[in-house]
C-alpha positions in Angstrom: 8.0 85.5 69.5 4.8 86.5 70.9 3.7 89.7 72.2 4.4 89.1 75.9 7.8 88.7 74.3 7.8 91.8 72.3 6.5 94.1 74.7 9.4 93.2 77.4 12.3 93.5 74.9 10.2 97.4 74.1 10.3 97.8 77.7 13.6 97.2 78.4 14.8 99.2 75.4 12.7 102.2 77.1 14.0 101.5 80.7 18.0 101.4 79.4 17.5 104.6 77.0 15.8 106.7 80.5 18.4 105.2 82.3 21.3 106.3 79.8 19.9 110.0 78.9 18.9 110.5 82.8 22.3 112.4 84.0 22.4 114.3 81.4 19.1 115.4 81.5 19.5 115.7 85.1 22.2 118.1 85.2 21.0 120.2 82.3 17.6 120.6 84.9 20.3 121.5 87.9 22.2 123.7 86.2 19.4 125.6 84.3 17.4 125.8 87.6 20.4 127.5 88.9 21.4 129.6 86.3 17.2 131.1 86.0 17.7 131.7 89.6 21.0 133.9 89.4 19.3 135.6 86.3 16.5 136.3 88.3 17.9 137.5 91.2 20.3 139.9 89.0 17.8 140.5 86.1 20.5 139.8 83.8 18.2 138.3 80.6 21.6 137.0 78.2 20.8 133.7 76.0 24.5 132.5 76.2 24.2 133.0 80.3 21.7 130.5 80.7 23.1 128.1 77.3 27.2 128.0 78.1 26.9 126.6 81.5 24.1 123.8 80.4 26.6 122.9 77.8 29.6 122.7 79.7 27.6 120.9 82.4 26.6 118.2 80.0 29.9 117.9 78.5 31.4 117.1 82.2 28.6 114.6 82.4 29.0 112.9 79.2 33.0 113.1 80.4 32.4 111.2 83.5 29.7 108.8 82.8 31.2 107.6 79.4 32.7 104.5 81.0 29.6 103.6 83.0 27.4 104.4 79.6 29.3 102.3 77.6 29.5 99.9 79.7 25.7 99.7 80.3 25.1 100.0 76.8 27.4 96.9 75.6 25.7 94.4 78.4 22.3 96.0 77.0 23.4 94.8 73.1 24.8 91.8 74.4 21.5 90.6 76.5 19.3 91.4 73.3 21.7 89.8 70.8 21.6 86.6 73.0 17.5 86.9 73.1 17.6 87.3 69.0 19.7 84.3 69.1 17.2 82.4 71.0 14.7 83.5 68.0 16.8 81.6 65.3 16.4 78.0 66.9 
């Protein structure tokens, strides 16, 4: 395996872990953005305000995009199991 090799299997790992952790990330931003705005417009400064709706926003997320996730993920460990399997011979 040489390094041209090596540094397209890293990248790939990188691309297909931004691309899994970006909806939840995503909606955590959203739903914080939202929630700082209510708290600033009704000066209401509680921690649980701003943390309850993050978390039950990331729950629905991780609710709905479990399927596609999964899915992504298995033809991610398939692909790189096929290109260690290449290694071998």
């Amino acid at each position: 395996m040489n390094a041209g090799e090596i540094a397209a299997a890293v990248r790939d790992m990188l691309t297909t872990t931004l691309l899994l952790m970006s909806p939840f990330l995503l909606a955590a931003t959203v739903i914080s953005l939202l929630v700082g705005m209510i708290q600033a417009g009704t000066r209401i400064n509680d921690l649980t305000l701003s943390f309850v709706p993050r978390f039950v926003a990331t729950l629905l997320v991780a609710y709905f995009a479990a399927a596609w996730a999964v899915a992504h993920l298995i033809f991610y460990i398939e692909r790189s199991a096929a290109a260690a399997g290449m290694l071998g011979r």
